[in-house]
C-alpha positions as a printed Julia matrix, in Angstrom:
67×3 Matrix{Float64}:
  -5.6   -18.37   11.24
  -2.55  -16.87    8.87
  -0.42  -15.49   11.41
  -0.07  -11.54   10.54
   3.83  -11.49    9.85
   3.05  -14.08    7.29
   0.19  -11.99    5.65
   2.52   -8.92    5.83
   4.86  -10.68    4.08
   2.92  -12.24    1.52
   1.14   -8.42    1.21
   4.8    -7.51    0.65
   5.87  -10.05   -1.79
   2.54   -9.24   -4.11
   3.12   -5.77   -3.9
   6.81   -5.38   -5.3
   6.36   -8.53   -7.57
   2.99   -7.67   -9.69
   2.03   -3.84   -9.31
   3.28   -1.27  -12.19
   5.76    0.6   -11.26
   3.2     3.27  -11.85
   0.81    2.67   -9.12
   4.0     1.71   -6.65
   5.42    5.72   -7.5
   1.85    7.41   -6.39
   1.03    5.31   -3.65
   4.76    5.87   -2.26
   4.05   10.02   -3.6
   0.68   10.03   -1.8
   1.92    8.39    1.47
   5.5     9.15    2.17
   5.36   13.36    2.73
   2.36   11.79    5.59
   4.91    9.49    6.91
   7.41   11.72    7.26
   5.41   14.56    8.83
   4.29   12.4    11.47
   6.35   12.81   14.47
   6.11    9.59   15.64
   4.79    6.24   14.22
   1.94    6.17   16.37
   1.05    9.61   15.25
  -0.22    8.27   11.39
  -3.83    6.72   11.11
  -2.79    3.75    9.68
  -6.34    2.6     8.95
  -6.59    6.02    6.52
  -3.45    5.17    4.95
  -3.99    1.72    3.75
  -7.53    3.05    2.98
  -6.01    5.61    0.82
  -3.03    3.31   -1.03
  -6.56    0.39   -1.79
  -8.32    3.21   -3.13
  -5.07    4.1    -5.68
  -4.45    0.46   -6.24
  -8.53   -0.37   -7.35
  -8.38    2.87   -8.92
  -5.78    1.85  -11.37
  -6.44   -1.95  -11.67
  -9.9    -1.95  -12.62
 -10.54   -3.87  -15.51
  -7.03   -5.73  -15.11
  -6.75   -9.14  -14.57
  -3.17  -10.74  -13.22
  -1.94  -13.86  -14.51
């Protein structure tokens, strides 16, 4: 089993390397104001949030292939 640091960081890497700059700005509009209402870091549903950023990300790759 990939330990989950590594995955995060791989997750990381893929994310800032190969998505436009377009999906990065509303995934970072659509979940920052919830970040920063949360009081605390245990406050945010963190299930519903990566839901949310998967659903912007297939939303805007369909169709797209990456190499």
């Amino acid at each position: 089993m990939i330990p989950i640091e590594v995955e995060s960081r791989i997750a990381t890497y893929f994310f800032h390397r190969f998505l436009p700059d377009e999906v990065i700005e509303q995934i970072v509009e659509l979940l920052l104001p919830l970040c920063l209402e949360a009081d605390e870091e245990e406050d945010l549903d963190q299930e519903d949030l990566v839901r949310q950023a998967v659903t912007i990300i297939e939303d805007q790759l369909e169709g797209k292939n990456f190499k």
